[in-house]
C-alpha positions in Angstrom: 92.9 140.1 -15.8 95.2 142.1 -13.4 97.0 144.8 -14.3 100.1 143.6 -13.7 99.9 140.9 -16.3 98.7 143.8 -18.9 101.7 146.4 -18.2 104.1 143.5 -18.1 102.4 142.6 -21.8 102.4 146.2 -22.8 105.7 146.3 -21.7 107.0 143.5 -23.9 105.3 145.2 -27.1 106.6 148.7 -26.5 110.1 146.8 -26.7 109.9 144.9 -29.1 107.4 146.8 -31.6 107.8 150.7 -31.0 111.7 150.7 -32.0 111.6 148.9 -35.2 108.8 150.8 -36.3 110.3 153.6 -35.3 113.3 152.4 -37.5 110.9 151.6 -40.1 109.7 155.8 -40.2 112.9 156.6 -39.9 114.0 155.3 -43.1 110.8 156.6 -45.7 112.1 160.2 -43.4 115.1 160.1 -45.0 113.8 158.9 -48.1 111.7 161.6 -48.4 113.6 164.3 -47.1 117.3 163.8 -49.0 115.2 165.6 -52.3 115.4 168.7 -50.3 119.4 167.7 -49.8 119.9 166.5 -53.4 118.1 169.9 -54.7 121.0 171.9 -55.8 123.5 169.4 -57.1 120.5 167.9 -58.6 119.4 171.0 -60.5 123.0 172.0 -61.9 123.3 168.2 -63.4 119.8 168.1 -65.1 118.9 172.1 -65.5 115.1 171.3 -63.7 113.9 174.9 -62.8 112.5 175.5 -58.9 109.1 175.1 -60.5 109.9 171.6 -61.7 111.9 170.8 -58.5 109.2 171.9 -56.5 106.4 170.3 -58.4 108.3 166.7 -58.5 109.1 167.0 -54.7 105.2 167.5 -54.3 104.3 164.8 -56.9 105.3 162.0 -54.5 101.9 163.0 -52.9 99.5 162.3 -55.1 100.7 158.9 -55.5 101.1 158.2 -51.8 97.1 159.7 -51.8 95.9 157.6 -54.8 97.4 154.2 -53.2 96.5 155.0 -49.3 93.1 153.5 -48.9 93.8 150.4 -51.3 97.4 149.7 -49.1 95.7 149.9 -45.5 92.8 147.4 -46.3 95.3 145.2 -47.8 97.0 145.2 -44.4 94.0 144.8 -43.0 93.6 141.8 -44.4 96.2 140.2 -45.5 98.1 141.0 -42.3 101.2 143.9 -41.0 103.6 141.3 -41.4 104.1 140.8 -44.8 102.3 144.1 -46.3 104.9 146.6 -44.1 107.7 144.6 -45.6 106.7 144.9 -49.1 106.2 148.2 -48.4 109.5 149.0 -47.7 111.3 146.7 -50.0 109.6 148.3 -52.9 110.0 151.9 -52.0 114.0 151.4 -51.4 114.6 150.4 -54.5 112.1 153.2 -56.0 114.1 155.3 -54.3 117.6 153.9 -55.4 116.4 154.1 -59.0 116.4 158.0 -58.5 119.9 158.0 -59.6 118.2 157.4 -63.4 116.4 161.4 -62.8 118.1 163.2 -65.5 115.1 165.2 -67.2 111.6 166.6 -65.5 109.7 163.5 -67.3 111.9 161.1 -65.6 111.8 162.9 -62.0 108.9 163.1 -62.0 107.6 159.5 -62.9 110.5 158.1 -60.6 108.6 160.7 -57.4 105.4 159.2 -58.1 106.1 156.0 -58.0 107.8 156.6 -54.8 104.7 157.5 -53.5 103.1 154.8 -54.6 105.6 152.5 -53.3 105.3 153.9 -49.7 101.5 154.4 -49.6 100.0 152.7 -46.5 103.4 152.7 -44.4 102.5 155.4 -41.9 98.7 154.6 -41.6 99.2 150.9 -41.7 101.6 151.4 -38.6 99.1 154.2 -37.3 96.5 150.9 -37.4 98.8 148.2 -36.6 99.3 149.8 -33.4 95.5 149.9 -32.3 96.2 145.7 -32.7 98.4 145.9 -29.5 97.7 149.3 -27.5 94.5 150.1 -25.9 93.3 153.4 -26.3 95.2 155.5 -22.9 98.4 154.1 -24.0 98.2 155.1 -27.6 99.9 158.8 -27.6 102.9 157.9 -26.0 103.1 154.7 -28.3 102.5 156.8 -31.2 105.1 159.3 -30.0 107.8 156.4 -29.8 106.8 156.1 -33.2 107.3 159.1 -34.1 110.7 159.5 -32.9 111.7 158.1 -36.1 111.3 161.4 -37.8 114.0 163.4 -35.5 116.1 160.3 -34.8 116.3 160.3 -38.7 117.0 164.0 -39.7 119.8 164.3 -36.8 121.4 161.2 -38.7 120.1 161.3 -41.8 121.4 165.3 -42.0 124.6 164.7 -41.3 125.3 161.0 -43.7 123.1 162.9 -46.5 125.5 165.7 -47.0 128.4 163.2 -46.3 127.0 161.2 -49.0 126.9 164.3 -51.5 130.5 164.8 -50.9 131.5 161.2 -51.4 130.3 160.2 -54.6 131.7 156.6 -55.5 131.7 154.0 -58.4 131.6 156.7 -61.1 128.2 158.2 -59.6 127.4 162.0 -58.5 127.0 162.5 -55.4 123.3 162.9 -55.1 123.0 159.5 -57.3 125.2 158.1 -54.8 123.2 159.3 -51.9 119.9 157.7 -53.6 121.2 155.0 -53.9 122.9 153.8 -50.7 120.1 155.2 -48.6 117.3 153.3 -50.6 119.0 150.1 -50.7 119.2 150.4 -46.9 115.5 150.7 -46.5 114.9 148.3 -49.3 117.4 145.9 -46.8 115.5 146.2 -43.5 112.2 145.4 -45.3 113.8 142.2 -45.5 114.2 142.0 -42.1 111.1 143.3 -41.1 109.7 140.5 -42.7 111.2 137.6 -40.2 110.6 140.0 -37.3 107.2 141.6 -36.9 104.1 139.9 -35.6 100.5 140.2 -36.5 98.8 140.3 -33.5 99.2 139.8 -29.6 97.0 136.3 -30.3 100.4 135.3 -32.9 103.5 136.7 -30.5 105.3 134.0 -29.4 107.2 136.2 -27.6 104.2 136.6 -25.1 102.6 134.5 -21.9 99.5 133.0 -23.0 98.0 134.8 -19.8 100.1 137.9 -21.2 97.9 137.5 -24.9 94.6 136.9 -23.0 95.3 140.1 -21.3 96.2 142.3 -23.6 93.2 141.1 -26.4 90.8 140.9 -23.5 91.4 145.1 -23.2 91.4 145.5 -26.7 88.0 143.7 -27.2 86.4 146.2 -24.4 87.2 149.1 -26.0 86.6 147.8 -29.7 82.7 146.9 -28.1 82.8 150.4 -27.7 83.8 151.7 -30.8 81.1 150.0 -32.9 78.4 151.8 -31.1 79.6 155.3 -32.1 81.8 154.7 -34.8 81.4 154.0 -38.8 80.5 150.5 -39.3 82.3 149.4 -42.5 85.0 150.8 -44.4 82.8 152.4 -47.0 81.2 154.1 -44.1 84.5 155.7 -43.0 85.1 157.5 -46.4 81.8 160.0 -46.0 82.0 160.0 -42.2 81.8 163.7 -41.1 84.0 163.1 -38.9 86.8 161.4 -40.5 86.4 164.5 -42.9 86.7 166.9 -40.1 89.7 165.1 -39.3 91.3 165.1 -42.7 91.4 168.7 -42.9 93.3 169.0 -39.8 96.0 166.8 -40.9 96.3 168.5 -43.9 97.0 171.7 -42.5 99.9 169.9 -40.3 101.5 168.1 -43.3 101.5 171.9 -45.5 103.4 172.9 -42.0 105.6 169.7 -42.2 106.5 169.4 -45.5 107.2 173.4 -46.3 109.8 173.0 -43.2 111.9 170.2 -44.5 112.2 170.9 -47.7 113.1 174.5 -46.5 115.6 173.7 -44.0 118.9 173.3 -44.9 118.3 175.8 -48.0 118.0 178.1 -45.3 121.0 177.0 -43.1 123.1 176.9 -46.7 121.9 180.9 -47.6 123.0 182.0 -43.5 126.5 180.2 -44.0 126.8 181.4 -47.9 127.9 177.6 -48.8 126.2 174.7 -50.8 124.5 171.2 -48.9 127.0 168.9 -47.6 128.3 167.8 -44.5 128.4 171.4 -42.6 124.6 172.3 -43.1 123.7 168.5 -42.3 125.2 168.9 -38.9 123.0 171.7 -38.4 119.8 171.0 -39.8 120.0 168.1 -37.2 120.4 170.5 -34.3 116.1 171.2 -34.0 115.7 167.3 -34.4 117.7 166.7 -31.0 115.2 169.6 -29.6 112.5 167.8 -30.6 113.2 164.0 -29.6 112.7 165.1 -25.9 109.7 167.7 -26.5 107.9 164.6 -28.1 109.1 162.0 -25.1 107.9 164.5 -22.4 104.4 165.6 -24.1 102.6 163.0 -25.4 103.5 160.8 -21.9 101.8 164.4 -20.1 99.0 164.3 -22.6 98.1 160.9 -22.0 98.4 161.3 -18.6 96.3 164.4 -18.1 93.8 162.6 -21.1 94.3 165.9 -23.2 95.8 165.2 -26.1 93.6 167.5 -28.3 94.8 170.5 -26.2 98.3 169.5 -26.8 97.8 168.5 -30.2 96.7 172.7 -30.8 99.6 174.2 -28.5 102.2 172.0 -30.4 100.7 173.1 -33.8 100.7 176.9 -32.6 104.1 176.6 -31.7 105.4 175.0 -35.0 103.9 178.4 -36.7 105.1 180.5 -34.0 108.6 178.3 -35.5 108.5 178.9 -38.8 107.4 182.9 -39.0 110.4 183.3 -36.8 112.8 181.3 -38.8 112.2 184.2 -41.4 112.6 187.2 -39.1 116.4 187.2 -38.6 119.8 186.3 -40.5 121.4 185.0 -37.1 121.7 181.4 -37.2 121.7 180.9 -33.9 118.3 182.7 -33.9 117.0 180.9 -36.8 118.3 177.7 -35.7 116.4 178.4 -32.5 113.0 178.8 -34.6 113.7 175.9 -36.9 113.8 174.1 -33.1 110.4 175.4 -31.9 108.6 174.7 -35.4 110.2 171.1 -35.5 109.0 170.5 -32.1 105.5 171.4 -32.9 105.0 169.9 -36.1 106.4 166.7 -35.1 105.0 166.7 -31.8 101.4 167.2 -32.6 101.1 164.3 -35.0 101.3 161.5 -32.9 98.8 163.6 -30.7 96.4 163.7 -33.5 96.4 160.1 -34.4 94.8 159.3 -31.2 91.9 161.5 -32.0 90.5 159.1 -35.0 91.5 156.1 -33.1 89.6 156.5 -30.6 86.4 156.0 -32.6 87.1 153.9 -35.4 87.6 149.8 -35.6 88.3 146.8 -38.4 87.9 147.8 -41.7 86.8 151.0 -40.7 89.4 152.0 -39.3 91.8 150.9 -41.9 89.9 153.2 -44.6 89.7 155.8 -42.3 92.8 156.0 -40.9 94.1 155.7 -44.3 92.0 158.7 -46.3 93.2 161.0 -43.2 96.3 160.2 -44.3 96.0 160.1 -48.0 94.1 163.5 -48.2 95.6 164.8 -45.4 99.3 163.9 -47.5 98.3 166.2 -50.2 99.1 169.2 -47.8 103.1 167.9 -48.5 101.9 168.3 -52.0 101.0 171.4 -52.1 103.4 172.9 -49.6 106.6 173.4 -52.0 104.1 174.3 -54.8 102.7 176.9 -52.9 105.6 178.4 -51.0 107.0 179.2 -54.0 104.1 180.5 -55.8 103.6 182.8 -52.2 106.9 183.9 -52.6 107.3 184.8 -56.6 103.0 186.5 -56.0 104.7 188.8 -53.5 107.9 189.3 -54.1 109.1 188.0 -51.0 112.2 185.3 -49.7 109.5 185.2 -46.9 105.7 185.2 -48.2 105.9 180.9 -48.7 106.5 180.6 -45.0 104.2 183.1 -43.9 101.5 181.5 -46.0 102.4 177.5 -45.0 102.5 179.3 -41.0 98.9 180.7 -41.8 97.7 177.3 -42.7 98.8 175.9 -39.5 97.4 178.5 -37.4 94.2 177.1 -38.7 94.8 174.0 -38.1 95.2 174.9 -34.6 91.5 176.5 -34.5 89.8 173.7 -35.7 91.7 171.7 -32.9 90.5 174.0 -30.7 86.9 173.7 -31.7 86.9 170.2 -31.3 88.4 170.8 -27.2 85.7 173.1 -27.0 82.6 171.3 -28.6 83.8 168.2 -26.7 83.5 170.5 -23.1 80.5 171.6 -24.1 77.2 170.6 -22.1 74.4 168.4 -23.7 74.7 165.5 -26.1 77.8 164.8 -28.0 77.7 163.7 -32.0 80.9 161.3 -32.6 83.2 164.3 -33.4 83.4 165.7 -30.1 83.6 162.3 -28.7 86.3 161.7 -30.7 87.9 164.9 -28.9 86.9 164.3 -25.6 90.4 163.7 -24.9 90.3 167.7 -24.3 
């Protein structure tokens, strides 16, 4: 096949795939990050203390973790199509049935079952991409992807906080906001349903030369896979290096998840006001930072092939990010750390996801793409959990993100191992072939 008929293919997919998923990301963003919006006004109506806030803002995790696995082999099998869309439809109207939290019981049953809801969406898109992208086009793919977290907190700031100040229909304004912004996912999982395709062999939006292309690549490298990789999706579960793997993404979601939910509490203390419109505008300054950090470095990365060396700069630099947002009362200074620590954290994810992809296939890869992702989820769990425990232990506003900046640091050394075991002369096992990218 030439390679003109596979980039004008590849072409057609990035097109018509990359933005709707990126839509699709942009949506459970916002679903999961308006708690951290909601968290005052929600607190004065229904008197939950910041342990019960911060323990039903974690909670979502462990049913997003418990449901992972299960969701991705049901894509698997039963095909992206229809299993993305259920996804979707079901967690919008989880998430519009939030208005109904008015104890801790109800919070937190209402959280859980949002993670349930959304288990599978992010790996199932992490897998459905490796059905159209071959391996050296995956970063940049993913990074596409991936714009649907800044893309979503510069707009999702701002129509948040409007939404808390424009309660209507008799609602608060924090029901109000739960409501309108589920319903809206709940409504493009409709969509999505009519609009997204399988596979390559399935798109009628491609040549048949343009399908043969494109699965002829994908074959090649899936040859490959089976000769180094887990061969079932049992095998996956135990496979050292899918554990290995694990542990890194936890460490990025505790970095993640302690900065969104600390964000705009932190622009709302500098400015001495409450969450609405003003502090939206401004937690959405670091996402327009970050939209053209994650364009420029995961094309260079794929280009140069070193994606695990980028992966560890941009995890360093979230840290770097977050202990700085805590080392001044400027807001222009702490709106400039909250930009390097956004850049970072969202930045290296899409990086990462091409580590595990580069070994794993079929049901294997389904299973182990999603217990990265479930395990590696319970880091969002633990993040609020812990940052507040950090900061009551030592009696510091700033311990919690000096701890959750710790954890990413560490993160970024066992990135680094794996660039450095996968220089290293001699045989490589499958981990540090899964980091050759370094």
């Amino acid at each position: 096949m030439s390679n003109s008929v596979l980039n004008q293919a590849l072409s057609k997919i990035r097109w018509r795939i990359l933005p709707f998923v990126a839509l699709m990301f942009a949506m459970a963003i916002i679903d999961r990050s308006n708690i951290g919006f909601a968290k005052h006004a929600l607190q004065a109506d229904t008197g939950l203390s910041n342990a019960a806030f911060a323990l039903g803002a974690g909670i979502f995790f462990i049913g997003y973790a418990v449901f992972e696995v299960p969701s991705n082999l049901m894509l698997h099998k039963i095909g992206a199509r229809i299993w993305l869309s259920r996804i979707m439809i079901t967690w919008g109207l989880v998430s519009a049935a939030m208005m109904f939290a008015h104890n801790e019981t109800s919070f937190y049953i209402l959280r859980f079952l949002l993670g349930v809801a959304e288990a599978g969406l992010s790996p199932g898109v992490v897998l459905y991409l490796t059905y159209w992208f071959p391996q050296n086009k995956r970063g940049a793919a993913y990074g596409i992807y991936y714009f649907g977290v800044p893309v979503s907190l510069m707009i999702g700031g701002p129509v948040s906080g409007w939404l808390l100040e424009s309660a209507q229909f008799g609602l608060t304004g924090w029901q109000w906001m739960f409501v309108t912004e589920g319903l809206a996912a709940s409504v493009i999982g409709v969509f999505a349903l009519f609009y997204l395709t399988d596979k390559p062999r399935t798109a009628k939006w491609l040549s048949n030369e343009e399908k043969a292309a494109v699965e002829h690549e994908l074959e090649k490298e899936h040859l490959l896979k089976t000769d180094k990789g887990p061969s079932s999706w049992r095998a996956a579960l135990i496979n050292p290096t899918v554990l290995y793997f694990t542990l890194i993404y936890f460490t990025i979601q505790v970095s993640v998840y302690g900065v969104l939910f600390y964000l705009p509490t932190r622009i709302a203390e500098l400015l001495g006001t409450g969450i609405g419109l003003e502090v939206g505008l401004l937690t959405s300054i670091p996402w327009i930072a970050t939209v053209t950090v994650l364009y420029a470095v995961t094309r260079y990365a794929d280009r140069k092939g070193q994606q695990t060396r980028f992966a560890a700069l941009m995890l360093a630099l979230a840290a770097v990010g977050m202990v700085g947002s805590t080392l001044s009362a400027s807001l222009p200074l702490v709106i400039l750390a909250f930009c390097l620590a956004a850049a970072g954290f969202i930045t290296v994810q899409p990086l990462f996801w091409t580590l595990p992809t580069r070994f794993l296939s079929g049901a294997a890869a389904a299973s182990g793409i999603a217990v990265i992702g479930a395990l590696g989820n319970l880091g969002g769990f633990l993040a609020p959990t812990v940052k507040t425990w950090a900061e009551q232990q030592f009696d510091s506003a700033h311990a919690g993100m000096y701890f959750l900046a710790g954890t990413a640091l560490v993160g970024t050394l066992m990135l680094l191992r794996s660039a450095r075991k996968a220089s290293a002369p001699g045989k490589q096992t499958n981990a540090t072939q899964v980091a050759r990218s370094a």
